[in-house]
C-alpha positions as CSV (number, residue, x, y, z in Angstrom):
1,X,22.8,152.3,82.4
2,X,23.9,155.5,84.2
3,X,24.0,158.2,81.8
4,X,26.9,160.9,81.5
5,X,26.0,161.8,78.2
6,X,23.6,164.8,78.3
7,X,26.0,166.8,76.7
8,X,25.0,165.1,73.6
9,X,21.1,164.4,74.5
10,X,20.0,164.2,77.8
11,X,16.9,161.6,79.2
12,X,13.6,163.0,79.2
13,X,11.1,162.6,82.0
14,X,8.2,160.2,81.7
15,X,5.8,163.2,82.0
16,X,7.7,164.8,78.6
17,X,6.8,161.2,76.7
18,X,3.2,161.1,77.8
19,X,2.5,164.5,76.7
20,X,4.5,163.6,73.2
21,X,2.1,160.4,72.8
22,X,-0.9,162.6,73.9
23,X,-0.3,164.3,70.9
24,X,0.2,162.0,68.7
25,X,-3.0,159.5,69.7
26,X,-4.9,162.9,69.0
27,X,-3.2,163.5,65.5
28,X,-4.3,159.7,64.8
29,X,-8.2,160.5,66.5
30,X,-8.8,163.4,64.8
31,X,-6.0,164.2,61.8
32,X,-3.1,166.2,62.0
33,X,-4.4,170.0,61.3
34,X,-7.4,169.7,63.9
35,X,-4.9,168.7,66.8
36,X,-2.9,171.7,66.0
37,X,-6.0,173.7,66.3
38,X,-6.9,171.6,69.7
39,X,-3.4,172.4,71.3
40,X,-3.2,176.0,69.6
41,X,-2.9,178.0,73.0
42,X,0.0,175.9,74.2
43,X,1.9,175.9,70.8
44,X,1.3,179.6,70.3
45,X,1.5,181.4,73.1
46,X,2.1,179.2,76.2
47,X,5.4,177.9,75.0
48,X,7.0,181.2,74.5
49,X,5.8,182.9,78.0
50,X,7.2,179.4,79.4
51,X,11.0,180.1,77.8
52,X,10.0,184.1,79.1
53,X,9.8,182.8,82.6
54,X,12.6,180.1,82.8
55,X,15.2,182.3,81.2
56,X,13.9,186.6,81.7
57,X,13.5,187.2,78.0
58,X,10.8,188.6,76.0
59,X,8.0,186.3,74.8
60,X,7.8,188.0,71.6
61,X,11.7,187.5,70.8
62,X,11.7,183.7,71.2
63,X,11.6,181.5,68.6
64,X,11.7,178.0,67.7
65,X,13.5,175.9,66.3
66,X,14.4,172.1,65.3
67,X,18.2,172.6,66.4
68,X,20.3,175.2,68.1
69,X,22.7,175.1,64.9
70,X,19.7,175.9,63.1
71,X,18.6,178.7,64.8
72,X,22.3,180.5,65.0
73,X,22.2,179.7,61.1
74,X,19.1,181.3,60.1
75,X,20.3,184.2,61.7
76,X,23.6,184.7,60.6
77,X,22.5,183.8,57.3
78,X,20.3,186.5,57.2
79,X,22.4,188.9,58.5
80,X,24.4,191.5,56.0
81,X,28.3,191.5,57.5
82,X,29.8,194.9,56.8
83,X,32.7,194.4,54.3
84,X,36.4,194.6,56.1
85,X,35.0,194.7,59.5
86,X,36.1,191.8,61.9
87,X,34.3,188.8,63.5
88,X,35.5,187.3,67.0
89,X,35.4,184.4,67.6
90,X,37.1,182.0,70.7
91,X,39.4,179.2,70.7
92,X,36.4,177.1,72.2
93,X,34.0,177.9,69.2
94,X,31.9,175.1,67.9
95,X,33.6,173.2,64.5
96,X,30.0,173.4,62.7
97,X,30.1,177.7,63.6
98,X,33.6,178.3,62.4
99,X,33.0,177.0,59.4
100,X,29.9,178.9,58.4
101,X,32.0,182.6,59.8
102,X,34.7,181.4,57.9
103,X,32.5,181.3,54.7
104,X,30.6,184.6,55.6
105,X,34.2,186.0,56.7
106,X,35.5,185.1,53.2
107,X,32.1,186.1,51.1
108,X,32.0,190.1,53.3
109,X,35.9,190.3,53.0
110,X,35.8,190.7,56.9
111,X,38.4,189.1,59.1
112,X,38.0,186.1,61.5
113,X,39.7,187.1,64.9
114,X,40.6,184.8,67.8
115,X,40.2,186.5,71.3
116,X,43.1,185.5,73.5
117,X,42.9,183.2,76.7
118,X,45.7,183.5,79.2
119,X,48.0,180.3,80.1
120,X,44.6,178.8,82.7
121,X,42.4,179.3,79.6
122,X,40.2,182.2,80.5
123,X,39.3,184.2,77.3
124,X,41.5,187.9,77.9
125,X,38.7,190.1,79.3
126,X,41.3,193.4,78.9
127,X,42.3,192.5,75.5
128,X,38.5,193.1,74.5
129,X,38.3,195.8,76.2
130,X,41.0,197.5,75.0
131,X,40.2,196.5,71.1
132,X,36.6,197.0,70.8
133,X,35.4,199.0,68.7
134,X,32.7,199.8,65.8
135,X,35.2,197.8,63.5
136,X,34.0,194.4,64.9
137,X,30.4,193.7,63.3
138,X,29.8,190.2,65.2
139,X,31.4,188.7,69.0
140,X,30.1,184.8,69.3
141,X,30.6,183.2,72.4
142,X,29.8,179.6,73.4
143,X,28.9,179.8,77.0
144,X,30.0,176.6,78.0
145,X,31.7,174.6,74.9
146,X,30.9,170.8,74.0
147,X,34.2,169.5,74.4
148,X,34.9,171.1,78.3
149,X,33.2,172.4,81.0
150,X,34.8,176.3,81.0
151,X,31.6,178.6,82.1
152,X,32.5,181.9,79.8
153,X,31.5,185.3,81.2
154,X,28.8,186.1,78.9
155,X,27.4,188.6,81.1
156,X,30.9,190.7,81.8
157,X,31.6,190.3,77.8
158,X,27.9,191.7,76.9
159,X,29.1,194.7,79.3
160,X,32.3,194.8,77.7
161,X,30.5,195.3,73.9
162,X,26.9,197.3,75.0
163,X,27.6,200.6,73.2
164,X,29.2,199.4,70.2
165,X,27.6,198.5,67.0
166,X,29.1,194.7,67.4
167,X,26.3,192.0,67.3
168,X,26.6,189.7,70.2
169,X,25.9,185.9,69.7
170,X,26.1,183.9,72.8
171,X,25.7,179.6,72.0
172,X,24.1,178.4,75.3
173,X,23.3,175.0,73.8
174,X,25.4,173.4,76.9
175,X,24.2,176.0,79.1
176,X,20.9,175.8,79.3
177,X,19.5,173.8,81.6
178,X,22.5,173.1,83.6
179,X,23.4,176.7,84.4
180,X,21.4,179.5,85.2
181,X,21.3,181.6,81.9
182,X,19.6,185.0,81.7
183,X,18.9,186.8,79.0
184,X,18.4,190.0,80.1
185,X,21.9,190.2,82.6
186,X,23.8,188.4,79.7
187,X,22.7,191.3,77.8
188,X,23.2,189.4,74.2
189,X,21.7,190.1,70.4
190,X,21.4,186.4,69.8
191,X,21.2,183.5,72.6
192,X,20.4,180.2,71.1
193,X,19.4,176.8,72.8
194,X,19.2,173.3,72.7
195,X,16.2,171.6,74.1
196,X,17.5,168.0,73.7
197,X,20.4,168.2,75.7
198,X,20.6,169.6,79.5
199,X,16.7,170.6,79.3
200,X,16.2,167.1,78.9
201,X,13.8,167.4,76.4
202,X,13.2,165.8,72.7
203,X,15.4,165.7,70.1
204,X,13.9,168.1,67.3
205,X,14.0,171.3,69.4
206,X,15.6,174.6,70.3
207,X,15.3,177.9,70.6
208,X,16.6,181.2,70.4
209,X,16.1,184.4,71.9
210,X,16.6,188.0,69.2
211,X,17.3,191.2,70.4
212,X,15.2,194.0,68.6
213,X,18.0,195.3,67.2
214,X,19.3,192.2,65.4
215,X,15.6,191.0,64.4
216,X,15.8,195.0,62.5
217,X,19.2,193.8,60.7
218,X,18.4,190.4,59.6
219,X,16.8,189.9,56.1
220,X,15.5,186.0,55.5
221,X,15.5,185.4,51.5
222,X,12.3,183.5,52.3
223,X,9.2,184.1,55.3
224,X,6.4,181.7,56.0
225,X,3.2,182.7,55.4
226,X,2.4,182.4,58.8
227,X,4.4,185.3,59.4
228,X,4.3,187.3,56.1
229,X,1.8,187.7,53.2
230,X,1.6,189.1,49.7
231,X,-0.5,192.4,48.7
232,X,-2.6,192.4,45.2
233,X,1.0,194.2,43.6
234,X,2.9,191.0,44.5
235,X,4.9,193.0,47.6
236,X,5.1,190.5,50.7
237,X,5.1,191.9,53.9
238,X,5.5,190.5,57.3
239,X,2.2,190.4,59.8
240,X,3.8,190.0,62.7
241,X,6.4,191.9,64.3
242,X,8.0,189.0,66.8
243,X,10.8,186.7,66.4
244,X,8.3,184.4,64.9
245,X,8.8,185.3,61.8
246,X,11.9,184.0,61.5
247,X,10.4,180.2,61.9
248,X,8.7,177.6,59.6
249,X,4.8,177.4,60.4
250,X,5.5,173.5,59.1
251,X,7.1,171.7,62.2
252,X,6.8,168.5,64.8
253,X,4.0,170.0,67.1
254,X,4.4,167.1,69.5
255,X,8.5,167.4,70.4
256,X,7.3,170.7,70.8
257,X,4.5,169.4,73.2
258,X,7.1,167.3,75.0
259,X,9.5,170.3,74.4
260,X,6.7,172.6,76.7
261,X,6.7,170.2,79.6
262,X,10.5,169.8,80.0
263,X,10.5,173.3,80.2
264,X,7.9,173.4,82.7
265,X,10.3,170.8,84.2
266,X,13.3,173.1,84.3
267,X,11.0,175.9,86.1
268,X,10.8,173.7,89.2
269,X,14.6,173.2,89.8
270,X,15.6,176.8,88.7
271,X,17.1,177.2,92.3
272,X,19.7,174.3,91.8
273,X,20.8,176.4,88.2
274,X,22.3,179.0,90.3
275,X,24.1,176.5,92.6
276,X,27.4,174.3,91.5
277,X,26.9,171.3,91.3
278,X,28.2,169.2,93.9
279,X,28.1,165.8,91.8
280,X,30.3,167.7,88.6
281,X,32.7,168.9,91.7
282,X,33.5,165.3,92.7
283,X,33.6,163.8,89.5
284,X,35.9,166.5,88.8
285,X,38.2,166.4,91.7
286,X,38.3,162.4,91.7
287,X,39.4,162.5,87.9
288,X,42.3,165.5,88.2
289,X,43.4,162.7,91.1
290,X,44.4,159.9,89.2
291,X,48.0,160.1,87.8
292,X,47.3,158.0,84.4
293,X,44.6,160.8,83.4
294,X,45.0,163.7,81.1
295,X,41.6,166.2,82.6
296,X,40.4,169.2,79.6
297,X,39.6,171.6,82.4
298,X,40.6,175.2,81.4
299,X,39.3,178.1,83.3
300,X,38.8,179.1,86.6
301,X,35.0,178.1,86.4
302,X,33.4,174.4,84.9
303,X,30.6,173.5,84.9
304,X,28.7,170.1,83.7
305,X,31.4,168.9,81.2
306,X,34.9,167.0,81.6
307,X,36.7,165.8,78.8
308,X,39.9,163.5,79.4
309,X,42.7,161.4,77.4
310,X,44.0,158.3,79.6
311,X,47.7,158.4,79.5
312,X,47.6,154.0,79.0
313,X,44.6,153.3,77.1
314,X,42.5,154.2,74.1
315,X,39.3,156.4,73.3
316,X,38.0,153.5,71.9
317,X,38.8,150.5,75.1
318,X,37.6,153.1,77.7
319,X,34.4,153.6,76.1
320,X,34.2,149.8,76.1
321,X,35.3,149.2,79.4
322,X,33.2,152.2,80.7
323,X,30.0,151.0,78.8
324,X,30.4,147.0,80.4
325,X,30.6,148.8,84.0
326,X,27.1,150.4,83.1
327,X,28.3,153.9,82.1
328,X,27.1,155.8,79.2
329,X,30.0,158.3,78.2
330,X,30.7,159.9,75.0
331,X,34.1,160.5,72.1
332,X,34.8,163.7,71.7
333,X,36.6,164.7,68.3
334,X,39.1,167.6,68.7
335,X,38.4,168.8,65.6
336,X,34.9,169.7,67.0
337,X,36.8,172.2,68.6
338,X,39.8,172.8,66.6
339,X,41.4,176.2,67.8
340,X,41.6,174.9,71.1
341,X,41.7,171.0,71.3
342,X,44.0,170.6,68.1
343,X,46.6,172.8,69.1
344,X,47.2,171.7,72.0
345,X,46.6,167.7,70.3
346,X,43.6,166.7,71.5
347,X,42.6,164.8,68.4
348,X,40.2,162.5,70.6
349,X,39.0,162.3,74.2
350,X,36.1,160.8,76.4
351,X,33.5,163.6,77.0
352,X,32.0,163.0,80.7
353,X,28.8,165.0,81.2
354,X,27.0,165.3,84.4
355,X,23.4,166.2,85.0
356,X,20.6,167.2,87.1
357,X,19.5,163.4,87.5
358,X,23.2,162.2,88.2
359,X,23.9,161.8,91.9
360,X,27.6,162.2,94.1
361,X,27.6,158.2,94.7
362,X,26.9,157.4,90.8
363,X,30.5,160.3,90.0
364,X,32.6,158.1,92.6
365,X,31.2,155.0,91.1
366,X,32.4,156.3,87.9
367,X,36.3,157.5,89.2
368,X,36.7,154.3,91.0
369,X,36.1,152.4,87.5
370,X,38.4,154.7,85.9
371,X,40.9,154.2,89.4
372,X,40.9,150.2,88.8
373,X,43.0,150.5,85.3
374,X,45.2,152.9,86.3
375,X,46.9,151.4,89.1
């Protein structure tokens, strides 16, 4: 099978199992505590000056996590929203992320605000300009979204909002990995990622990467006591002052193992990150080709991920059809992405996503499937 699905989990290397079963053969060896203690350096410190060097962060504000969405949650659930202040958000924000601002929006009595895009789809970099202010208390931005390939300007947005007391959340779950993303330029209070997907690493990891200022802001009702302990008067306090204390201590050690050597992976093709890519440009020019197809490609930059609706057949026969031909592809739901894809009704799609490992001949093989049913 040819896989276009990294979007949604891409294939890990051989070299990411081996280190995963390494780990475990150990746990069985010697028990489950003593392997921790045998791969210690790595799972402490190596990890986190790995994520420093792939994406120019500091090691001491990464942390990790077993999900993306779970690290963007324990932040902003820890994070006190000043009352009647506004949240902004875009029409490309992740389903799972409105709903927790809207809940937070609706608990601080703050207003959930939709930046504008102009008729291509770009988000209205003037309109933010011109209505920023000290009024806004958060400004999430998914750098590339799940459901299309649009590359936002993170970095011209985090210029747009440095000086202001706005908290600045940037989702590069579908970035990272496939583009080059770096935290220092994009300049962001929160950047979370996904290992699973365009890292090609196990399922059961990500990231994120906390800004002093927001790791100040945030209060956790609850701390691990690998990062906090409890004085003889019963007042806890924290013994470390990194991003780390916003983790469990409890976790799976081996994905995180694996999770190490995909990383290490990454740091070998970082040159291609800043390149596009020329297999995602054919796919992409093949599909918006053929008549019968419907392409999901706002903005004037895209990146990895096409999303389309075929004008003749169903989400359901395509994926069929695509999967008999050897293709892995994946069904998007429109209210994953509701702002944008429901409006304009998108209420289902085939999601197209191209990697590292997928070549120019495997995109054409692909279109010219797609080409033989629309004739």
């Amino acid at each position: 099978m040819i896989h276009f699905n990294t979007a949604g989990a891409g294939v890990t290397e051989t070299s990411v199992v081996d280190r995963m079963k390494a780990y475990f053969e150990l746990e069985r060896r010697v028990g489950s505590y003593e392997a921790e203690m045998y791969y210690d350096k790595m799972l402490s410190k190596d990890i986190y000056a790995q994520l420093e060097s792939v994406f120019n962060g500091k090691a001491d504000n990464f942390a990790l996590f077993d999900s993306s969405t779970r690290a963007w949650a324990t932040v902003l659930g820890a994070l006190p929203i000043r009352s009647a202040s506004e949240i902004w958000v875009t029409p490309y924000e992740y389903a799972g992320f409105l709903v927790t601002l809207h809940n937070l929006a609706k608990k601080s009595d703050a207003n959930l605000r939709f930046i504008p895009i102009d008729e291509g789809g770009n988000l209205d970099l003037d309109w933010m300009a011109q209505n920023i202010s000290n009024d806004v208390s958060i400004v999430s931005i998914p750098h590339v979204p799940s459901g299309c390939g649009i590359v936002n300007p993170v970095e011209e947005i985090g210029e747009i909002i440095s000086g202001f007391e706005a908290f600045y959340f940037v989702d590069a779950c579908q970035s990272v990995g496939q583009i080059e993303v770096d935290c220092s330029r994009i300049g962001a209070d929160l950047i979370t990622g996904a290992g699973r997907k365009f890292i090609c690493g196990p399922r059961g990891t990500g990231f994120l990467h906390i800004s002093y200022r927001l790791l100040k802001a945030v209060h956790p009702i609850s701390s691990d006591l690998h990062a906090c302990d409890i004085d003889s008067n019963m007042e806890p306090f924290y013994t470390t002052s990194s991003a780390r204390r916003l983790e469990l201590s409890e976790k799976n050690n081996a994905v995180f193992v694996g999770f190490y050597e995909s990383l290490r992976l990454l740091q070998e093709r970082e040159e291609e990150l800043a390149r596009p890519s020329e297999a995602f440009l054919k796919l992409k020019g093949e599909l918006l080709s053929i008549n019968d197809i419907n392409c999901i490609v706002p903005g004037e930059v895209n990146s990895g991920i096409l999303s389309f609706i075929h004008k003749k057949y169903t989400v359901d026969f395509l994926i069929r059809y695509l999967h008999s031909h050897g293709f892995n592809v994946w069904r998007i739901k429109g209210s994953h992405t509701p702002r944008y894809m429901l409006e304009r009704g998108v209420e289902e799609a085939i999601r197209v996503s191209v990697s590292h490992k997928n070549t120019v001949a495997e995109c054409e093989d692909l279109a010219s499937k797609l080409k033989q049913i629309s004739r």
